[in-house]
PDB file of N, CA, C and O in Angstrom:
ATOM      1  N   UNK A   1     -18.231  -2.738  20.546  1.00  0.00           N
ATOM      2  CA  UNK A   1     -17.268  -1.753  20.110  1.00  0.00           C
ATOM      3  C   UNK A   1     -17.913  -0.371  20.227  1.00  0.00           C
ATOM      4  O   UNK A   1     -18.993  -0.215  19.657  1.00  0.00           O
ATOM      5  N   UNK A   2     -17.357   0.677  20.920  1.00  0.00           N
ATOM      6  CA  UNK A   2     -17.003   2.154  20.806  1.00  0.00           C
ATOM      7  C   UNK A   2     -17.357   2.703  19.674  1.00  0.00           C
ATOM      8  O   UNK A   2     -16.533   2.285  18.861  1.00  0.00           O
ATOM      9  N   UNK A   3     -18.328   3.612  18.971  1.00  0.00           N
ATOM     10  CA  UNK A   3     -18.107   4.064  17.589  1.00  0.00           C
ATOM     11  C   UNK A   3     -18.336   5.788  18.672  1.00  0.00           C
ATOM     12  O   UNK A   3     -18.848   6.187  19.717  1.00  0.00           O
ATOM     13  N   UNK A   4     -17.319   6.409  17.164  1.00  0.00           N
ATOM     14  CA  UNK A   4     -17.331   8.112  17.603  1.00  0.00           C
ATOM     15  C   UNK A   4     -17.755   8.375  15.802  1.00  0.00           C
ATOM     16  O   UNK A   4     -17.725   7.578  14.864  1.00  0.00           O
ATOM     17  N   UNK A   5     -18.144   9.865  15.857  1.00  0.00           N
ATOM     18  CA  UNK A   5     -18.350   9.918  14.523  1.00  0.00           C
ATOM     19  C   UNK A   5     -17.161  10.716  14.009  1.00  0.00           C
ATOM     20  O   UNK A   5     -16.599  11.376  14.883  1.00  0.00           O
ATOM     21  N   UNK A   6     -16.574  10.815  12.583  1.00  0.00           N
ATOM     22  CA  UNK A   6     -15.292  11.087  12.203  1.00  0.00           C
ATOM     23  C   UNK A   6     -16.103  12.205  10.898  1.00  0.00           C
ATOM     24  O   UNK A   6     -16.854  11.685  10.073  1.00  0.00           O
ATOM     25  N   UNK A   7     -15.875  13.485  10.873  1.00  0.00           N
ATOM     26  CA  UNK A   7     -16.398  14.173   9.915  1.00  0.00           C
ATOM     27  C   UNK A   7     -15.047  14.589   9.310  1.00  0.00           C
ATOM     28  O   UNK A   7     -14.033  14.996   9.877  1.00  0.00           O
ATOM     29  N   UNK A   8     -15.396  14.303   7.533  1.00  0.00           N
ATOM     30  CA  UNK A   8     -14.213  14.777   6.935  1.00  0.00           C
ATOM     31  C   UNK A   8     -15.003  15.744   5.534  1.00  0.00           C
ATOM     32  O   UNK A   8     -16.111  15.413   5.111  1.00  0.00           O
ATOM     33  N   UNK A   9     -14.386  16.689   5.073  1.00  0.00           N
ATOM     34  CA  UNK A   9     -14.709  17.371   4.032  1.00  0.00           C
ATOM     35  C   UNK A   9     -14.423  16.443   2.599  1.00  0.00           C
ATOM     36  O   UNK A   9     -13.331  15.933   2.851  1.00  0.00           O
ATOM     37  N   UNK A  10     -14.710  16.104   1.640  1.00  0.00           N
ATOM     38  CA  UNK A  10     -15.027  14.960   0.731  1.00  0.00           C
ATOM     39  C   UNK A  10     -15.602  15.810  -0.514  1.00  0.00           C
ATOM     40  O   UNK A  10     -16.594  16.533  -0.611  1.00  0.00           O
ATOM     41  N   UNK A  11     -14.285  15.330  -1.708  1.00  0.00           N
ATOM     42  CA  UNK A  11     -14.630  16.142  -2.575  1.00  0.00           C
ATOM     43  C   UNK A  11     -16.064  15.683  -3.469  1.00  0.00           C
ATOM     44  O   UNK A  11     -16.407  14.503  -3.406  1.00  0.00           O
ATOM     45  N   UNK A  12     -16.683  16.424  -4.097  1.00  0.00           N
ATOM     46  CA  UNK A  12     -18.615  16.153  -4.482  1.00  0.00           C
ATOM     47  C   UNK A  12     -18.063  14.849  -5.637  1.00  0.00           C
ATOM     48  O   UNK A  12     -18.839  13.940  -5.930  1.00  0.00           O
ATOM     49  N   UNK A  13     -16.986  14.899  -6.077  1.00  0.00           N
ATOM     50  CA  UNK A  13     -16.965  13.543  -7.257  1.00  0.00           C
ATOM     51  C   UNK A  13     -16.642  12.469  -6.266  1.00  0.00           C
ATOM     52  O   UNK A  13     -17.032  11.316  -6.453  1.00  0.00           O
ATOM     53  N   UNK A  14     -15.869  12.850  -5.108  1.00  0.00           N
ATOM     54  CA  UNK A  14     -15.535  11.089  -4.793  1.00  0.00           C
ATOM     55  C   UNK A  14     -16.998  11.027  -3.816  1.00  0.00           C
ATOM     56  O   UNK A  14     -17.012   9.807  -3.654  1.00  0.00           O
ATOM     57  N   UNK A  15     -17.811  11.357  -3.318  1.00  0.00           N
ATOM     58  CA  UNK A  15     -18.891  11.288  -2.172  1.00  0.00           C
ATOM     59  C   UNK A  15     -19.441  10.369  -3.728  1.00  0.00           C
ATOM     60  O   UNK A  15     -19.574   9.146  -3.685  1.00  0.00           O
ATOM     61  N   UNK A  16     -19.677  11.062  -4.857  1.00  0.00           N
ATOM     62  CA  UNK A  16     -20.571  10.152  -5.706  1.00  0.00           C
ATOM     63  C   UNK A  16     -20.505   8.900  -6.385  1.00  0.00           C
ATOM     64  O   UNK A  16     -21.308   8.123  -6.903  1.00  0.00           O
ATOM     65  N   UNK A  17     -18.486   9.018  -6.090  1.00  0.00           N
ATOM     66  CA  UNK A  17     -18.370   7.504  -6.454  1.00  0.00           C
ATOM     67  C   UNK A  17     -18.850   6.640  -5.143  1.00  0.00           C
ATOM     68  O   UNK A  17     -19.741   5.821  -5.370  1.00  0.00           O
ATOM     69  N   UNK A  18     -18.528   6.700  -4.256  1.00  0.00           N
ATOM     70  CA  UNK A  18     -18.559   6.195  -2.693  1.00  0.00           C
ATOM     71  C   UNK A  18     -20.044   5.691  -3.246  1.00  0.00           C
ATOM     72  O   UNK A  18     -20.209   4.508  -3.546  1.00  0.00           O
ATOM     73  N   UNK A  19     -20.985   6.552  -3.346  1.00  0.00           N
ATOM     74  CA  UNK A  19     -22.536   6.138  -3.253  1.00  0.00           C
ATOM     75  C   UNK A  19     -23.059   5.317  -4.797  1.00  0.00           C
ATOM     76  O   UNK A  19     -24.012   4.561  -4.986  1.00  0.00           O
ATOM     77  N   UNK A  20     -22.153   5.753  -5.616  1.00  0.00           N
ATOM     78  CA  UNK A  20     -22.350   4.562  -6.426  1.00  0.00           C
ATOM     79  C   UNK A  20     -22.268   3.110  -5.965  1.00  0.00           C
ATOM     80  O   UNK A  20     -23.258   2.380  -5.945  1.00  0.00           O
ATOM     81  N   UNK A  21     -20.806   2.645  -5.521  1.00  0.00           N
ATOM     82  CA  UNK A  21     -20.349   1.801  -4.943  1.00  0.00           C
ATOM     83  C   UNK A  21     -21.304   0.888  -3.897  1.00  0.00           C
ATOM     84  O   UNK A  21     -21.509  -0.325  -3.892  1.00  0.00           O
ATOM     85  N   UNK A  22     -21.800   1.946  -3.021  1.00  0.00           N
ATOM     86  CA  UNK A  22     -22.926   1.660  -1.772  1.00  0.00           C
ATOM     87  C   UNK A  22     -23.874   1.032  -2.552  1.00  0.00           C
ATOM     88  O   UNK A  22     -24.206  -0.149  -2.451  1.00  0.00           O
ATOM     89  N   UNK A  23     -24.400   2.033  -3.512  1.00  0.00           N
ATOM     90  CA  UNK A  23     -25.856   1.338  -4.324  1.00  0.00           C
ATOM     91  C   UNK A  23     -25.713   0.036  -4.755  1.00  0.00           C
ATOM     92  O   UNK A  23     -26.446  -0.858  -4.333  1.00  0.00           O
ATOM     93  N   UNK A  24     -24.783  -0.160  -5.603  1.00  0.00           N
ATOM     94  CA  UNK A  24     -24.358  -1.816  -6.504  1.00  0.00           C
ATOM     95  C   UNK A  24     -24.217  -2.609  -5.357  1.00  0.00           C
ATOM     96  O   UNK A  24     -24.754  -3.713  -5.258  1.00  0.00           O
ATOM     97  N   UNK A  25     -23.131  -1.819  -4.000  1.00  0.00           N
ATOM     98  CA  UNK A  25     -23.191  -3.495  -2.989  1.00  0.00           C
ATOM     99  C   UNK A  25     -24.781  -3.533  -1.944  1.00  0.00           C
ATOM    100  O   UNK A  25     -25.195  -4.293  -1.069  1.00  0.00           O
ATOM    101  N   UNK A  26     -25.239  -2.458  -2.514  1.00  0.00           N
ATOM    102  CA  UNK A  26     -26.720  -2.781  -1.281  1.00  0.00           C
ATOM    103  C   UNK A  26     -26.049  -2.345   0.064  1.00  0.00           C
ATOM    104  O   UNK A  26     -26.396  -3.018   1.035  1.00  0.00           O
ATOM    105  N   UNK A  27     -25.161  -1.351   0.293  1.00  0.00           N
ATOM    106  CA  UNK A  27     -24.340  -1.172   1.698  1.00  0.00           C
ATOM    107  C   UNK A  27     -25.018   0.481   1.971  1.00  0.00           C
ATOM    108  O   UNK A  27     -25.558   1.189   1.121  1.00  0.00           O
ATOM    109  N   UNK A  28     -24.778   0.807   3.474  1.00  0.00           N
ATOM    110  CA  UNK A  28     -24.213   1.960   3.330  1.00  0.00           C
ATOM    111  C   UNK A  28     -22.812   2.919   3.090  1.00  0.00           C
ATOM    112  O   UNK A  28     -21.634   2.578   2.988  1.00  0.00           O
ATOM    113  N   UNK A  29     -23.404   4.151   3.049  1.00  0.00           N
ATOM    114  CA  UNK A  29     -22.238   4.799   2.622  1.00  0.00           C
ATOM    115  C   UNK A  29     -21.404   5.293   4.146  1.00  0.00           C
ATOM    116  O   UNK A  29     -20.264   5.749   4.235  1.00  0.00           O
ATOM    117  N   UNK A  30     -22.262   5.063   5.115  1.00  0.00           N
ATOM    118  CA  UNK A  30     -21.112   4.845   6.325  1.00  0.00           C
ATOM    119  C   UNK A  30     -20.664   3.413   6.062  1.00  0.00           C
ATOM    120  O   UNK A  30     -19.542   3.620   6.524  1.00  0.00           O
ATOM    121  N   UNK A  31     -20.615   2.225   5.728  1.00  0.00           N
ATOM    122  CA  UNK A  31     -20.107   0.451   5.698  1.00  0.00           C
ATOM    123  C   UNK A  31     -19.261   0.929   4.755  1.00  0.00           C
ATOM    124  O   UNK A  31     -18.143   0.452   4.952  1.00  0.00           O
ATOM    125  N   UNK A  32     -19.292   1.894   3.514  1.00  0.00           N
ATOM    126  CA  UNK A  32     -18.302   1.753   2.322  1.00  0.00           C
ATOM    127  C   UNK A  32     -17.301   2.741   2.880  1.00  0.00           C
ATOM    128  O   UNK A  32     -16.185   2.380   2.505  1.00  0.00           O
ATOM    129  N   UNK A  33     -17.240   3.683   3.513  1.00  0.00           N
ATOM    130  CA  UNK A  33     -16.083   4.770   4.101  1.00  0.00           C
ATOM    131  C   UNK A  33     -15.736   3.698   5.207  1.00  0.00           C
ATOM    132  O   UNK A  33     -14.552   3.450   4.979  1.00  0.00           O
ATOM    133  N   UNK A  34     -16.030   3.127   6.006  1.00  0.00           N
ATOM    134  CA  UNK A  34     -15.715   2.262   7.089  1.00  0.00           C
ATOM    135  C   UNK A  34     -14.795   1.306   6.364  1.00  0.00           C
ATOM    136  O   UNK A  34     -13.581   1.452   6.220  1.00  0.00           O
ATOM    137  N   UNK A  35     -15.332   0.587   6.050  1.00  0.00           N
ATOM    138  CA  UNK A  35     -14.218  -0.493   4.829  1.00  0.00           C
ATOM    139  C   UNK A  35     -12.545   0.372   4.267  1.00  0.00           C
ATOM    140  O   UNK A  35     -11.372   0.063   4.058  1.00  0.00           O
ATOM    141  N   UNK A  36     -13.327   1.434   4.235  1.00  0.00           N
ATOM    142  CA  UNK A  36     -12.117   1.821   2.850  1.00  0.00           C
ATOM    143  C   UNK A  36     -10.969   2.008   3.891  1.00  0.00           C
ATOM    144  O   UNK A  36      -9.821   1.595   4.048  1.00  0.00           O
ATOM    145  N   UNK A  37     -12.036   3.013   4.661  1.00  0.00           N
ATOM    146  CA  UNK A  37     -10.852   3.485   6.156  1.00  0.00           C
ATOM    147  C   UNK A  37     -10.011   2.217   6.176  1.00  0.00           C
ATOM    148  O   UNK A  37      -8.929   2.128   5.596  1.00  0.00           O
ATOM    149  N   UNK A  38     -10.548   1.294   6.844  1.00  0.00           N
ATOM    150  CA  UNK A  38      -9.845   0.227   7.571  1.00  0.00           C
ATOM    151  C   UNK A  38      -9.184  -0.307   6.511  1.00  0.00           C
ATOM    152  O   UNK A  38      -8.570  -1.320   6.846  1.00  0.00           O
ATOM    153  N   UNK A  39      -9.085  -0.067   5.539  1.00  0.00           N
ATOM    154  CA  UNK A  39      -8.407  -0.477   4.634  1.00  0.00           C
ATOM    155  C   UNK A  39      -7.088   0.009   4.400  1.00  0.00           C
ATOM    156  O   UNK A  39      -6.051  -0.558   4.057  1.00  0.00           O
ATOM    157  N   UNK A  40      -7.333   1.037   4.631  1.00  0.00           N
ATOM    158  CA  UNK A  40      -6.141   2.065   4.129  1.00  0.00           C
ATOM    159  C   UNK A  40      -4.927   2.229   5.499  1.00  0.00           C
ATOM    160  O   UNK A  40      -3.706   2.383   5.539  1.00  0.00           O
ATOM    161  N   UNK A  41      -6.277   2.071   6.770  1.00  0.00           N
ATOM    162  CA  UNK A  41      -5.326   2.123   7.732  1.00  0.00           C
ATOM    163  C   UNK A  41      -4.623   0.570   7.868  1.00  0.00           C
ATOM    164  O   UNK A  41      -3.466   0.485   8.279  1.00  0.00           O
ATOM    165  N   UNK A  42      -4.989  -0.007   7.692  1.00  0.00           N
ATOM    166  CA  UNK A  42      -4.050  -1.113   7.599  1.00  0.00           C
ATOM    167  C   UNK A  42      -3.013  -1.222   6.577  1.00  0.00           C
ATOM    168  O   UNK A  42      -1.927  -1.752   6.811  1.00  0.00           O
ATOM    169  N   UNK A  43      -3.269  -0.830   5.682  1.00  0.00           N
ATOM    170  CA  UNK A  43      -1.948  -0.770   4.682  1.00  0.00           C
ATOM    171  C   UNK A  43      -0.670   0.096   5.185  1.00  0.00           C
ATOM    172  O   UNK A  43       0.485  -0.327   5.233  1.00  0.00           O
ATOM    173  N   UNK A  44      -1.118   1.411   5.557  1.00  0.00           N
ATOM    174  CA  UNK A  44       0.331   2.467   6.585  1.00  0.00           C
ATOM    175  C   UNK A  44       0.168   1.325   7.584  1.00  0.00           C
ATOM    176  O   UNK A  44       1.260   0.963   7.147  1.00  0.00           O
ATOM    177  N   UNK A  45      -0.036   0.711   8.199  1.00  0.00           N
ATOM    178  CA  UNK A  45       0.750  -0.121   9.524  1.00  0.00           C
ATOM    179  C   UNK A  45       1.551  -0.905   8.428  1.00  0.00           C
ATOM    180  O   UNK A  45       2.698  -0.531   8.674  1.00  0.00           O
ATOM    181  N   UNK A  46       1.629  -1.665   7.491  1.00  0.00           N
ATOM    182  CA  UNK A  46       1.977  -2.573   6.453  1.00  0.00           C
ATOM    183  C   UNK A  46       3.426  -1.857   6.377  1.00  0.00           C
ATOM    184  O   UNK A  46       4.596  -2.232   6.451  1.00  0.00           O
ATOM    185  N   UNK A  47       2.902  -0.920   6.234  1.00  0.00           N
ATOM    186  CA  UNK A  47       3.998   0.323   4.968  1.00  0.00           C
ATOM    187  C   UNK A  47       5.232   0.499   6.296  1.00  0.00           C
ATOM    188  O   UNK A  47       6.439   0.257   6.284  1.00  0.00           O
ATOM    189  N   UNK A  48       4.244   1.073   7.494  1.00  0.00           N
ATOM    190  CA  UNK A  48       5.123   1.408   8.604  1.00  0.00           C
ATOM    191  C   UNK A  48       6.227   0.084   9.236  1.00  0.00           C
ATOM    192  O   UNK A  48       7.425   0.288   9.434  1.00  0.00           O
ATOM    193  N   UNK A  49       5.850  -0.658   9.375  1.00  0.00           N
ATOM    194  CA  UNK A  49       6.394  -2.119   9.731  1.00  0.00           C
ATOM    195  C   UNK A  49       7.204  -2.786   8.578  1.00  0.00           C
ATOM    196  O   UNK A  49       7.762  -3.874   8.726  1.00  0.00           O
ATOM    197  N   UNK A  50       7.230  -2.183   7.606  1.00  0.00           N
ATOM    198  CA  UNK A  50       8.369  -2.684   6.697  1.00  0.00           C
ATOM    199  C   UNK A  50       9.309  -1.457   6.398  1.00  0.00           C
ATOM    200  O   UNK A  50      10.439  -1.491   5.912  1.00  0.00           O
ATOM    201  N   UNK A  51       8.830  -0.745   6.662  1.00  0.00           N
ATOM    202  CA  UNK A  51       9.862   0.283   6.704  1.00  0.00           C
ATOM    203  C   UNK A  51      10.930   0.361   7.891  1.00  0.00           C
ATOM    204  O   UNK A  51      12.091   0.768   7.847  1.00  0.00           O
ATOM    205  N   UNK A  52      10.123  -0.199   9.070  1.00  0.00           N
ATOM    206  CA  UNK A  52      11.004   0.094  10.472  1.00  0.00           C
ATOM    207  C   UNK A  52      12.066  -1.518   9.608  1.00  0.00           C
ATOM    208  O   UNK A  52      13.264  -1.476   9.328  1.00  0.00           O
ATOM    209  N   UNK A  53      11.271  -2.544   9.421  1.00  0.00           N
ATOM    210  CA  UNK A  53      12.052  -3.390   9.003  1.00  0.00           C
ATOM    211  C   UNK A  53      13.088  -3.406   7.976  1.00  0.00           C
ATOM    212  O   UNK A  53      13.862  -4.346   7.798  1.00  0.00           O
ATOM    213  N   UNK A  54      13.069  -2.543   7.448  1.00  0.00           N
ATOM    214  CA  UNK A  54      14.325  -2.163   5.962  1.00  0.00           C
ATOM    215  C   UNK A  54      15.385  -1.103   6.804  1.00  0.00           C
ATOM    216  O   UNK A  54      16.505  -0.965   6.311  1.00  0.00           O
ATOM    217  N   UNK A  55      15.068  -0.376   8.024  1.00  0.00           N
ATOM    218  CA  UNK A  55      15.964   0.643   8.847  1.00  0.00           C
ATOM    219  C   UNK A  55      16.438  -0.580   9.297  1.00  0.00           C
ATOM    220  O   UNK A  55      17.552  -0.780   8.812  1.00  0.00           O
ATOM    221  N   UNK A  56      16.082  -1.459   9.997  1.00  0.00           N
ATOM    222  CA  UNK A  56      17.374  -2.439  10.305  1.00  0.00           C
ATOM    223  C   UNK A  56      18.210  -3.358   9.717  1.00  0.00           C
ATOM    224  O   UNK A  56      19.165  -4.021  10.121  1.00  0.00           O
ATOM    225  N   UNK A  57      17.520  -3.226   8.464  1.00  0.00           N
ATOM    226  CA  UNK A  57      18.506  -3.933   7.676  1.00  0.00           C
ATOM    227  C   UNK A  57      19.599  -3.200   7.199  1.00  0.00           C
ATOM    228  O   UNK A  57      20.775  -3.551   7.097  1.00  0.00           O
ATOM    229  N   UNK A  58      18.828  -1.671   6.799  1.00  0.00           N
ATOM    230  CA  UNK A  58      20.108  -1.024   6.766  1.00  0.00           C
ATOM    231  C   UNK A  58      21.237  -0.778   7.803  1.00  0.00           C
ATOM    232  O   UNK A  58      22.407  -0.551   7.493  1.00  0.00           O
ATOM    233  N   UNK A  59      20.788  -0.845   8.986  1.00  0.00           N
ATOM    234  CA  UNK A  59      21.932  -0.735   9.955  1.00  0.00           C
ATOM    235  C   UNK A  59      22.511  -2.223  10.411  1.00  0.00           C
ATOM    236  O   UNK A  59      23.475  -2.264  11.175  1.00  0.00           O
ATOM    237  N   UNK A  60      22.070  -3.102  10.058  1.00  0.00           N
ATOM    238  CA  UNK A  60      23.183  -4.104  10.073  1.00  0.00           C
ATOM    239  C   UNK A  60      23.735  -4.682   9.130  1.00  0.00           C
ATOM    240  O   UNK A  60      24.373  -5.731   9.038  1.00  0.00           O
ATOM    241  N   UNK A  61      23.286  -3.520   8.086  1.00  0.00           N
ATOM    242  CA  UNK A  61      24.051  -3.964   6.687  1.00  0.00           C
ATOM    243  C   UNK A  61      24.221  -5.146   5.893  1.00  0.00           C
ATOM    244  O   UNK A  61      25.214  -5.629   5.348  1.00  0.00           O
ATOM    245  N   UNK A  62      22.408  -5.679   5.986  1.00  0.00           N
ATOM    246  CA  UNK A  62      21.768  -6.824   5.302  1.00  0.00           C
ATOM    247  C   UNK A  62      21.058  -6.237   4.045  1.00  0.00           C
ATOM    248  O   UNK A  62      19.877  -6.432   3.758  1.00  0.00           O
ATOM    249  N   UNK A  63      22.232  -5.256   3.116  1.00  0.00           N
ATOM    250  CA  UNK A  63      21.071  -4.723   1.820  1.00  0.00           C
ATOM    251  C   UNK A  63      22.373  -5.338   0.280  1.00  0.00           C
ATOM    252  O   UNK A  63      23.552  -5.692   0.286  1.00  0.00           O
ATOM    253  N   UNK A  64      21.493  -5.207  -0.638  1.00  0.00           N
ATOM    254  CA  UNK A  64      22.173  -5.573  -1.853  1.00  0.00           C
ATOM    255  C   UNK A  64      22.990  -4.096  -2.060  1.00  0.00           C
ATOM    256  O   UNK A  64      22.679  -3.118  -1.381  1.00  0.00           O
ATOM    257  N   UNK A  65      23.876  -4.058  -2.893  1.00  0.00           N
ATOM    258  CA  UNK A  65      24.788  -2.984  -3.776  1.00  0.00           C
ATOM    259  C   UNK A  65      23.678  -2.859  -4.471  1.00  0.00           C
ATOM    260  O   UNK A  65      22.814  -3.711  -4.679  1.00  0.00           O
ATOM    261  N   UNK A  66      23.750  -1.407  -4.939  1.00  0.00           N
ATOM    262  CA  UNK A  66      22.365  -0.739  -6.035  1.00  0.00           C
ATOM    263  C   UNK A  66      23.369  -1.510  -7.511  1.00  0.00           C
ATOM    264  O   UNK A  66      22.710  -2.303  -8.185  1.00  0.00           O
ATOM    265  N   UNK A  67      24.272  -1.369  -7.785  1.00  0.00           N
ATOM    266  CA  UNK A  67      24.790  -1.461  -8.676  1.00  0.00           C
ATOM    267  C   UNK A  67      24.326  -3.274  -9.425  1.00  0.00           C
ATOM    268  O   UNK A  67      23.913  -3.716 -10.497  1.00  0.00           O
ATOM    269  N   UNK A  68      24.774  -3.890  -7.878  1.00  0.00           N
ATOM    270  CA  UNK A  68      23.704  -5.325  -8.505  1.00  0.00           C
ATOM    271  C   UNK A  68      22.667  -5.302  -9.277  1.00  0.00           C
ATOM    272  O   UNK A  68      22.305  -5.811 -10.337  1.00  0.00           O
ATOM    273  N   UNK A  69      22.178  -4.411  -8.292  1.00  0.00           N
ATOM    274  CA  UNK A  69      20.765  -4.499  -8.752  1.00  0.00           C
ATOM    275  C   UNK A  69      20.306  -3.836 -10.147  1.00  0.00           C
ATOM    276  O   UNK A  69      19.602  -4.305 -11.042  1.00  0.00           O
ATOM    277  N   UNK A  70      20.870  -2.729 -10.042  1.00  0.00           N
ATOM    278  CA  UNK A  70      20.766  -2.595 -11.670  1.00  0.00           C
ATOM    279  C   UNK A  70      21.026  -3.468 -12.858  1.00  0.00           C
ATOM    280  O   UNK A  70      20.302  -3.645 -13.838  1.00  0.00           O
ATOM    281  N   UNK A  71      22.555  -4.136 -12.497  1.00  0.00           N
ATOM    282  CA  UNK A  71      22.906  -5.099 -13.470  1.00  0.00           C
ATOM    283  C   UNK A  71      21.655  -6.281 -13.798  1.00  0.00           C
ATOM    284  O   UNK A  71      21.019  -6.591 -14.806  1.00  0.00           O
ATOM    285  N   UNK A  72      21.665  -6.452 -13.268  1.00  0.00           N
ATOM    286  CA  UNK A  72      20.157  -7.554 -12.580  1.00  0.00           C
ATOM    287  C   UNK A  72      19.144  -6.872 -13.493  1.00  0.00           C
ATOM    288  O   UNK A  72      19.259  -7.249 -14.659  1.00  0.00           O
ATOM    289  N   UNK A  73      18.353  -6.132 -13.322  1.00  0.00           N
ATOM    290  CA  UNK A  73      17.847  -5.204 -13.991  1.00  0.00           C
ATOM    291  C   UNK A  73      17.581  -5.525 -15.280  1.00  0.00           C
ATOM    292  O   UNK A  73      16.835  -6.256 -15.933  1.00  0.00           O
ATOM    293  N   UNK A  74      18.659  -4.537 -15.460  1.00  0.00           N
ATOM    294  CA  UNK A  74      19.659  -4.415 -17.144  1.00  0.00           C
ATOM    295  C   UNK A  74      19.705  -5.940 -18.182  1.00  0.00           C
ATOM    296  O   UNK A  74      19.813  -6.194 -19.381  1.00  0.00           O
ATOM    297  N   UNK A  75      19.593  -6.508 -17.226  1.00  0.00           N
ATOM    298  CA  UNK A  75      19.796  -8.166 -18.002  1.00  0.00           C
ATOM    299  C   UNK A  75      18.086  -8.451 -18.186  1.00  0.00           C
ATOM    300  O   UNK A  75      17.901  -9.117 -19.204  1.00  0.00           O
ATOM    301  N   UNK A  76      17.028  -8.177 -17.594  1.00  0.00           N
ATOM    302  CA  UNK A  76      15.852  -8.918 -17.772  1.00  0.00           C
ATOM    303  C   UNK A  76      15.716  -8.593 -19.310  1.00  0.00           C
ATOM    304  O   UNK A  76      16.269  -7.776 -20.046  1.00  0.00           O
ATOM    305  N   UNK A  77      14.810  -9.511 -19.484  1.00  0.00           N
ATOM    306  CA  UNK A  77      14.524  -9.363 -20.989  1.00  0.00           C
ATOM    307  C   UNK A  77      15.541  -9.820 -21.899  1.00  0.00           C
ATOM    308  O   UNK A  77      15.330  -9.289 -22.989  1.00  0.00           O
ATOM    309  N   UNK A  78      16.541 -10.562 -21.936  1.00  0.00           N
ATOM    310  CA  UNK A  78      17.710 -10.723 -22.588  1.00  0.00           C
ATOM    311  C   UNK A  78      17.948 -11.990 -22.448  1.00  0.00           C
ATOM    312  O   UNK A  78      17.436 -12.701 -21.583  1.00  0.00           O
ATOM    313  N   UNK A  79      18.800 -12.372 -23.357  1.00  0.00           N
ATOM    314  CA  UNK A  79      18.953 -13.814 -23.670  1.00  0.00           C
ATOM    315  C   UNK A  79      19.920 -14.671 -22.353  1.00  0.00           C
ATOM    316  O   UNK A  79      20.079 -15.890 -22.295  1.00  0.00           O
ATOM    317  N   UNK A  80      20.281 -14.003 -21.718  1.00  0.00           N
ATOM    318  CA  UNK A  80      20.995 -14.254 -20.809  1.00  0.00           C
ATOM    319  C   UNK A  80      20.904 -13.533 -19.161  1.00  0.00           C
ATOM    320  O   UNK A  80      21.943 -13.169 -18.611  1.00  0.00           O
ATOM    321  N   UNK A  81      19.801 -13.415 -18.606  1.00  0.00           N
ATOM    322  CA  UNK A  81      19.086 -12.742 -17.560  1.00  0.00           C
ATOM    323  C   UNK A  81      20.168 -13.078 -16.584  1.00  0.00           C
ATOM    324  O   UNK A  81      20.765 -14.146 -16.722  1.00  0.00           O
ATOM    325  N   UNK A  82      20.427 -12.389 -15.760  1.00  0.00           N
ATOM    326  CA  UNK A  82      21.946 -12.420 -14.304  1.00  0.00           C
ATOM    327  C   UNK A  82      20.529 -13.321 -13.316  1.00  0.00           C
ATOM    328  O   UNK A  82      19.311 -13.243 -13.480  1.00  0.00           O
ATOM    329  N   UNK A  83      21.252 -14.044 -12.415  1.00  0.00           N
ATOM    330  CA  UNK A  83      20.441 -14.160 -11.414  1.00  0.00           C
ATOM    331  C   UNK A  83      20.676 -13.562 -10.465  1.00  0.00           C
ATOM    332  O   UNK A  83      21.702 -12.975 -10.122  1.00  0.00           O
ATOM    333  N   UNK A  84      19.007 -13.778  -9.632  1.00  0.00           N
ATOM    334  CA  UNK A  84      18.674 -12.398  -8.976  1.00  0.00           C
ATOM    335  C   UNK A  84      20.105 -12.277  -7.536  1.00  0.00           C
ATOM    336  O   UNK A  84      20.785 -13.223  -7.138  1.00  0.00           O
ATOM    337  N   UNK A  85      20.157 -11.239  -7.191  1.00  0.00           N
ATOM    338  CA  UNK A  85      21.275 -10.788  -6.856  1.00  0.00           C
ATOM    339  C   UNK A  85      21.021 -10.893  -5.316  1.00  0.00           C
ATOM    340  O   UNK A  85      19.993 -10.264  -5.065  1.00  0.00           O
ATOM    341  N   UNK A  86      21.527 -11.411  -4.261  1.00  0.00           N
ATOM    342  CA  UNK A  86      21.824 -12.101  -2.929  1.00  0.00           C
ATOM    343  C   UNK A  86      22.573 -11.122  -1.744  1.00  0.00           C
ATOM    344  O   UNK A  86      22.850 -11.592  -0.640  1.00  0.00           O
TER     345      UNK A  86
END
């Protein structure tokens, strides 16, 4: 694999949590920004891919009424909870 180096400005409290973190796992603090990265960038693909997936549901008009859903809602906690709404 390709590595480039990625310089970012990093505020002085989170650089010291980061190197806390490094110290306890025995890592570096390039392995603990590497991790986190890839971490985070995988979650927006997550985020992005369910989002494109909820735009088509909205356009073929596979979504609940909000109003269900509130009712639904409104009932948890109660002696008589609605089931969940379809």
């Amino acid at each position: 694999m390709i590595n480039k180096v990625l310089t970012a400005h990093v505020p002085i409290s989170l650089v010291d949590k980061v190197d806390q973190i490094a110290a306890r796992m025995e890592r570096s603090r390039g392995w603990i920004v590497k991790q986190a990265l890839s971490a985070w960038v995988d979650q927006e693909e997550m985020r992005r891919r369910m989002t494109l997936d909820a735009m088509v549901d909205v356009e073929t008009e596979q979504v609940i009424d909000h109003h269900l859903v509130q009712a639904w809602a409104d009932s948890l906690g109660t002696d008589q909870p609605l089931p969940t709404p379809r």
